[in-house]
matplotlib code that plots the C-alpha trace (Angstrom):
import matplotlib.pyplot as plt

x = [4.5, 4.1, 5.5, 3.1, 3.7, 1.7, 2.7, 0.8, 0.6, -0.6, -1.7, -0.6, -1.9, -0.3, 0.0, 4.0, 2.8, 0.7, 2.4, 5.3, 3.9, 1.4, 4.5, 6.1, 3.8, 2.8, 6.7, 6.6, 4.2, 4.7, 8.5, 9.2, 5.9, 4.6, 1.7, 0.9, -1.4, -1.1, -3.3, -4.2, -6.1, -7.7, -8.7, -9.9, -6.2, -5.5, -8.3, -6.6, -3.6, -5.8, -9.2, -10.8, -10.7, -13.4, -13.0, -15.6, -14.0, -12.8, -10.9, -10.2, -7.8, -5.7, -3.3, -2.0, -2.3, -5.2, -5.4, -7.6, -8.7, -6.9, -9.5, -9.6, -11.0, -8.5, -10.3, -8.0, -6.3, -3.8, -0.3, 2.4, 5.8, 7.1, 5.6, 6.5, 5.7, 5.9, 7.3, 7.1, 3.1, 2.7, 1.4, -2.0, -1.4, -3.8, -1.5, 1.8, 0.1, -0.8, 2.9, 3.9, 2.4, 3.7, 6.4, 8.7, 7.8, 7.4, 10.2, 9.2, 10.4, 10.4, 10.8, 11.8, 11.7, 14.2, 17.3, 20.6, 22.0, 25.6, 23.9, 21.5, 24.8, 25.4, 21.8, 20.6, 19.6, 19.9, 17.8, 15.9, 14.7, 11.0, 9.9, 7.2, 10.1, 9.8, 13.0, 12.1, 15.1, 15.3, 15.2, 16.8, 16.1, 19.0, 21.6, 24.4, 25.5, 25.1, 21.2, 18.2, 18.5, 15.5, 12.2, 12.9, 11.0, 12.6, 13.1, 12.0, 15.4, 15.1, 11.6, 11.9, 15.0, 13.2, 10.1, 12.3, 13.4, 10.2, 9.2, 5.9, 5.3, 5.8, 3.1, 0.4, 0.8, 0.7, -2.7, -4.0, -3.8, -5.1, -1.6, -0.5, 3.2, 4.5, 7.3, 10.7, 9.6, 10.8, 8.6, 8.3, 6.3, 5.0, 4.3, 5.4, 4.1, 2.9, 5.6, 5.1, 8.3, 6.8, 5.5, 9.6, 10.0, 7.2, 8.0, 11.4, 10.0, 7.1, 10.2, 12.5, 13.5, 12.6, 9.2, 8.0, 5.2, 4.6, 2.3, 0.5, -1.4, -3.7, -2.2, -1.3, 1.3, -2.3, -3.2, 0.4, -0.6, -3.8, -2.5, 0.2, -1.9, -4.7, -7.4, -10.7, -10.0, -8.1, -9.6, -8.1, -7.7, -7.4, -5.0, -3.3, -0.6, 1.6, 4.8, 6.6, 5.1, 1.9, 0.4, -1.8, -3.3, -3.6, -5.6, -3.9, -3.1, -2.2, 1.6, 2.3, 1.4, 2.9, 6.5, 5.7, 5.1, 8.3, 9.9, 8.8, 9.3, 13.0, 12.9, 11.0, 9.8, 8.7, 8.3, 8.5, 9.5, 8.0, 7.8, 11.3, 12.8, 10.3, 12.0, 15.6, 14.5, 13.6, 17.1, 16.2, 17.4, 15.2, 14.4, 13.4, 10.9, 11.6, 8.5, 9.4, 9.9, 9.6, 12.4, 14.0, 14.6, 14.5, 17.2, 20.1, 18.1, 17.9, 22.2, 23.0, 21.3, 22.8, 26.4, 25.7, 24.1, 26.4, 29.7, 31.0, 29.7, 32.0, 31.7, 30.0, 27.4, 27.1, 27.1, 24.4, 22.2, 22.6, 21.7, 18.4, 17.3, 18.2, 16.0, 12.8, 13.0, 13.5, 11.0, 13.5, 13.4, 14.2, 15.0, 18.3, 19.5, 16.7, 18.7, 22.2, 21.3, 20.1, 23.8, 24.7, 22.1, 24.2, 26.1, 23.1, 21.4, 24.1, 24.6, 21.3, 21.8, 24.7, 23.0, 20.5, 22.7, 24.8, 21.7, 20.4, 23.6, 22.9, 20.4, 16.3, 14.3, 12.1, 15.0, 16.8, 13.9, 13.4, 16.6, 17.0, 13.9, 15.5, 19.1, 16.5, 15.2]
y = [16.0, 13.4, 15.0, 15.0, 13.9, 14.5, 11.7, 12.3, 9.5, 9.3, 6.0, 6.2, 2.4, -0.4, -0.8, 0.0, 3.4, 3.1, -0.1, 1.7, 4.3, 2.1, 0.3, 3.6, 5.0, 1.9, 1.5, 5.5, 4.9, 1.5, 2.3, 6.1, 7.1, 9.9, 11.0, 10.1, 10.9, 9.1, 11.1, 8.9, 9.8, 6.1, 4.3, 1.6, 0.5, 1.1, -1.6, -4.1, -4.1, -3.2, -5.0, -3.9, -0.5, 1.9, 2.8, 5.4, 7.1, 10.6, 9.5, 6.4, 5.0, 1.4, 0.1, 3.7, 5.3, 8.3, 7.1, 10.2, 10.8, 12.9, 15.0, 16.4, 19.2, 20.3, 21.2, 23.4, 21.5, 21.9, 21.7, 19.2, 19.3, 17.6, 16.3, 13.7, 14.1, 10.6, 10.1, 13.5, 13.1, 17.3, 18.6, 20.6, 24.2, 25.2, 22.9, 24.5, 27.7, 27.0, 25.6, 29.2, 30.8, 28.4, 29.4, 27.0, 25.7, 22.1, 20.0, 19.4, 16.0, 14.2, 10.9, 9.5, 6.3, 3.6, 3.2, 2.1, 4.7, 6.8, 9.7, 9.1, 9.3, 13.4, 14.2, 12.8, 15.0, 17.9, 21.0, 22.7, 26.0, 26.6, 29.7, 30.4, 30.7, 26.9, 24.5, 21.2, 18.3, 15.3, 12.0, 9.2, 5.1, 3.6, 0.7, 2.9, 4.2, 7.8, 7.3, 6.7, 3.0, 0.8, 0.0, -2.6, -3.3, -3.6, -7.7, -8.5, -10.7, -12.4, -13.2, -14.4, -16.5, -18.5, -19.1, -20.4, -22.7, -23.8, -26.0, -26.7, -22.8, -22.4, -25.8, -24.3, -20.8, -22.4, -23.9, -21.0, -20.3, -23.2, -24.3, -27.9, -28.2, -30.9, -33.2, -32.6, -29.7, -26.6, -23.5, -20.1, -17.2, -15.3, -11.7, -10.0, -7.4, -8.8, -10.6, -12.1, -14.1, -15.8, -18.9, -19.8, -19.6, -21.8, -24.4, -25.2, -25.8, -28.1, -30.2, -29.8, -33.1, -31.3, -30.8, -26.9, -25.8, -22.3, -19.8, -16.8, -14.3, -12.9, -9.8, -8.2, -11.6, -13.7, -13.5, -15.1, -17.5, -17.9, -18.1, -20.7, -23.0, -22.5, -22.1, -20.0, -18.6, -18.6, -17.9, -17.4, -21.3, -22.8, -25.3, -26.9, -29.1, -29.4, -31.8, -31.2, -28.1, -27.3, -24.0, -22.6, -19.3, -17.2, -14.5, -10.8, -11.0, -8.4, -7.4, -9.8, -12.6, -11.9, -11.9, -14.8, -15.9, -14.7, -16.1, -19.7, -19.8, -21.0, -18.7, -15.2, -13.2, -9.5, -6.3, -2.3, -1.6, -2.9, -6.2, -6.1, -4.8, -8.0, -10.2, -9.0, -9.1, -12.9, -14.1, -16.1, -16.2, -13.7, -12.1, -7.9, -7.1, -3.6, -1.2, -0.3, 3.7, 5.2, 5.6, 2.3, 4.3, 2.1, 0.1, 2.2, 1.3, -2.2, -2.3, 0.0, -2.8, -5.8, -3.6, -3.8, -7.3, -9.7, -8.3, -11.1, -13.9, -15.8, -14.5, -17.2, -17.4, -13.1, -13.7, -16.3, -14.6, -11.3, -12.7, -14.5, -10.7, -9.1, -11.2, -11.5, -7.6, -7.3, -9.9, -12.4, -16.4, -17.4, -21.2, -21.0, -18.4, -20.0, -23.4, -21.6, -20.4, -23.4, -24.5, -22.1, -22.1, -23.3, -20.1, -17.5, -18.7, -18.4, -15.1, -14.1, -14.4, -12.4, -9.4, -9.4, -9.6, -6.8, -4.4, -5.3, -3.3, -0.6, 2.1, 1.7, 3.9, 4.9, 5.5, 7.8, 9.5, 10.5, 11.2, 13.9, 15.4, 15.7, 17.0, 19.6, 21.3]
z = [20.5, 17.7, 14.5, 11.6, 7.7, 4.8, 1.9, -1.6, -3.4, -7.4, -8.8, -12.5, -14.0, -11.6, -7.7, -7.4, -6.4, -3.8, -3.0, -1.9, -0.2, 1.6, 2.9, 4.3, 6.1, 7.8, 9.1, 9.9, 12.5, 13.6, 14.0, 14.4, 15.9, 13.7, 12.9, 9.0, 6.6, 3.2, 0.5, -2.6, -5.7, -6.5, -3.5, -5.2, -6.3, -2.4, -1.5, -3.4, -1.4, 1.7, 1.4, 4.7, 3.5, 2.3, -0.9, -1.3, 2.0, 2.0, 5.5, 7.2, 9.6, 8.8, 11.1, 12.2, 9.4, 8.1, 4.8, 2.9, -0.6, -2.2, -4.8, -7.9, -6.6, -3.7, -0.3, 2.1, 5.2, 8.1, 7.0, 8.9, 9.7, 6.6, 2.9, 1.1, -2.5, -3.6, -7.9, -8.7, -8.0, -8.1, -4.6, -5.5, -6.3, -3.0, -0.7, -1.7, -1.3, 2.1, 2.7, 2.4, 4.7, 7.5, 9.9, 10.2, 6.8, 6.5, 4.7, 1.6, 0.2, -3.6, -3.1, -6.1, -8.4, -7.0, -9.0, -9.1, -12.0, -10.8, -11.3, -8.3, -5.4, -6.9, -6.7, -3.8, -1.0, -3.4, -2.6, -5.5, -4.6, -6.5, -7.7, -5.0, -3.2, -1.1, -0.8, -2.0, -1.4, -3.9, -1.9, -3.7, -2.8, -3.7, -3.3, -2.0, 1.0, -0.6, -1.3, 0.7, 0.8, 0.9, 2.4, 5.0, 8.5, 11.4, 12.0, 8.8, 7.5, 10.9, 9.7, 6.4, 7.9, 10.3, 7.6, 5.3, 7.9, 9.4, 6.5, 8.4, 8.4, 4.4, 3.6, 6.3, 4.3, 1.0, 2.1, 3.0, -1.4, -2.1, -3.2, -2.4, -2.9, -4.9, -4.2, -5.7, -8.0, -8.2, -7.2, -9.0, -8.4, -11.4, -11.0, -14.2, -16.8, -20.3, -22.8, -26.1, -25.3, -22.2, -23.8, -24.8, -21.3, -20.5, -22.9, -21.7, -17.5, -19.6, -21.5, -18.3, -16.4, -13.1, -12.2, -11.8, -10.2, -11.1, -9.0, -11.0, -8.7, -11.0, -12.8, -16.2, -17.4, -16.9, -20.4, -21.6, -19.8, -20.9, -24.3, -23.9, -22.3, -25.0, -22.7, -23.2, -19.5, -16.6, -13.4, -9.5, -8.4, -11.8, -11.7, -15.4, -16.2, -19.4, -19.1, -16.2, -15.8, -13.3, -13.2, -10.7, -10.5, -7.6, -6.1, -5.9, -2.0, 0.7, 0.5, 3.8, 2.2, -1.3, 1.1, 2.3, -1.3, -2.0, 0.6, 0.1, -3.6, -5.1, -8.0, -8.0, -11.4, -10.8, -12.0, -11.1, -7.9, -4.8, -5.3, -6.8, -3.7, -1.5, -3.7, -2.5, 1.3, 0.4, -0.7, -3.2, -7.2, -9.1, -12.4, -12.6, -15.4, -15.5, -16.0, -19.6, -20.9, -23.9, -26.2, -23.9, -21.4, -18.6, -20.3, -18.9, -15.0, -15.7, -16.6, -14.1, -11.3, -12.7, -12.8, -9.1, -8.8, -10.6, -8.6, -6.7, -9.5, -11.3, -14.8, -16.3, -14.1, -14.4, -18.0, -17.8, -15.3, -17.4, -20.7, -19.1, -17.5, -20.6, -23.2, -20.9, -20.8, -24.6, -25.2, -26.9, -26.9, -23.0, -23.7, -23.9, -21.8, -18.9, -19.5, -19.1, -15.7, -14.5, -15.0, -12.3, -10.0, -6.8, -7.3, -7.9, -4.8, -2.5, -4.3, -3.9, -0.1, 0.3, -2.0, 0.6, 3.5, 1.9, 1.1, 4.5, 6.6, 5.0, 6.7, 5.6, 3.5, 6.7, 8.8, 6.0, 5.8, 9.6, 10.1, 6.7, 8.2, 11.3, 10.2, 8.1, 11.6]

ax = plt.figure().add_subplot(projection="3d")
ax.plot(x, y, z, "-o")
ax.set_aspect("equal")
plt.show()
């Protein structure tokens, strides 16, 4: 008999969320065969990374999964085998209640925020005994052995290796955006939160002797845009150029097609959490716009990553990709430290291979998961 899995998911204002949950429960099924329900509060966010579904539906079915809606107003249910409570989301008070009276109880997971702190290797797998008297274990994502590791298919570098090779593969996907590469230039994705500091950035791929076509899917960085190029409005398709610089805007897509936008860009910009794990899995050079905290408290996150990162770079092309990460997440000029890079580039892109290949030997998210549950019996 199919075991059963209950994952909660709370949408708090962008799609990293339910992004990442969306992706998990998908591979749950499609690669461990369990039964999974994913419970999330705003459907609506849900349809934007799933447009067939419903999202006035209490209940619904895609690919495999029961996706439900999780109410305000809890309504009692069967209990499964195991529950994921996905970023410290807070299981409803009537759920937990329930939980207790089952015998075995279910394992009770908290699947936390990814990150690459020390800290995370102690903590990891920890149980934390509540006072109703369940054991709930802290789950860790992580890029050390001694964490949970991260969301990755089965096949999926194998994948992304033979698009990238198949140049005919990468135009006839392009096309289907509307997006028509151009010859010699260089081509970046755009997926980023909002920064005063953009239009520095900007300004330098305008003035730069290389052409750059840059593709925006339309998000919260679109009105940086909008501002640099002085226009009244930017909407999904327009298409402007400034200097050596083209920029075309694109609609939000599904997450298979935002890999394969990943995938068949040369230089990825993006922000929170599931996209910037995609843009590992492509092997291409990146930037991370962290998902800022109060009191800078994503700072130490962001440092503790690029600790990991830059091993293995010489250290002037660490120092140069550092300094470019660090000023887009403080919001400082990105001219200089963008052109710095650049002087590196051969280096950060083979580098950006072997991260992948490194992070890619190490056991998936999904499979971590199943196999904690399993040890838990």
């Amino acid at each position: 008999m199919k075991a059963s899995w209950d994952i909660f998911c709370n949408v708090v204002d962008n799609y990293g969320d339910v992004g990442v949950t969306w992706r998990l429960a998908r591979q749950l099924v499609a690669e461990h065969g369990l039964n999974i329900r994913l419970w999330i509060d705003d459907l609506s966010a849900f349809a934007r990374l799933c447009p067939q579904a419903d999202p006035q539906a209490a209940q619904q079915w895609q690919e495999g999964v029961s996706v439900c809606h999780w109410p305000a107003d809890w309504v009692d249910t069967d209990i499964p085998d195991a529950v994921i409570e996905a970023f410290a989301c807070r299981l409803p008070a009537r759920y937990t209640d329930a939980m207790l009276q089952c015998s075995p109880r279910p394992v009770w997971l908290n699947l936390d925020y990814l990150s690459a702190e020390d800290w995370v290797t102690g903590c990891h797998g920890l149980p934390s005994l509540q006072s109703s008297g369940l054991k709930k274990f802290f789950f860790f994502p992580g890029f050390r052995d001694a964490t949970g590791g991260l969301l990755r298919e089965q096949g999926l570098i194998e994948r992304r290796e033979a698009f990238q090779h198949d140049a005919a593969a990468q135009q006839a996907f392009l096309q289907t955006l509307g997006v028509e590469p151009i010859a010699g230039a260089r081509l970046i994705s755009l997926f980023a939160y909002e920064n005063p500091a953009l239009g520095s950035w900007l300004d330098a791929l305008a003035r730069d002797s290389r052409a750059t076509q840059l593709l925006v899917p339309d998000g919260r960085i679109l009105a940086d845009v909008q501002r640099w190029l002085d226009m009244a409005e930017l909407t999904v398709g327009s298409i402007e150029r400034r200097g050596a610089l083209t920029v075309q805007i694109l609609p939000f897509v599904r997450q298979e097609a935002y890999d394969r936008l990943l995938w068949s860009c040369d230089f990825n910009v993006v922000r929170g959490e599931d996209s910037f794990v995609r843009a590992q899995w492509a092997g291409r050079p990146m930037l991370w716009h962290i998902y800022q905290q109060e009191g800078d408290a994503h700072l130490p996150k962001l440092d503790a990553f690029l600790e990991l990162y830059l091993a293995g770079l010489s250290a002037e092309a660490a120092s140069a990709l550092n300094a470019f990460w660090q000023s887009w997440n403080a919001s400082l000029p990105l001219d200089a430290s963008w052109q710095a890079m650049m002087t590196h580039w051969v280096e950060i892109h083979s580098h950006a291979e072997y991260w992948c290949e490194e992070q890619a030997a190490r056991k998936d998210l999904a499979a971590a998961l199943v196999q904690f549950y399993g040890n838990s019996l």
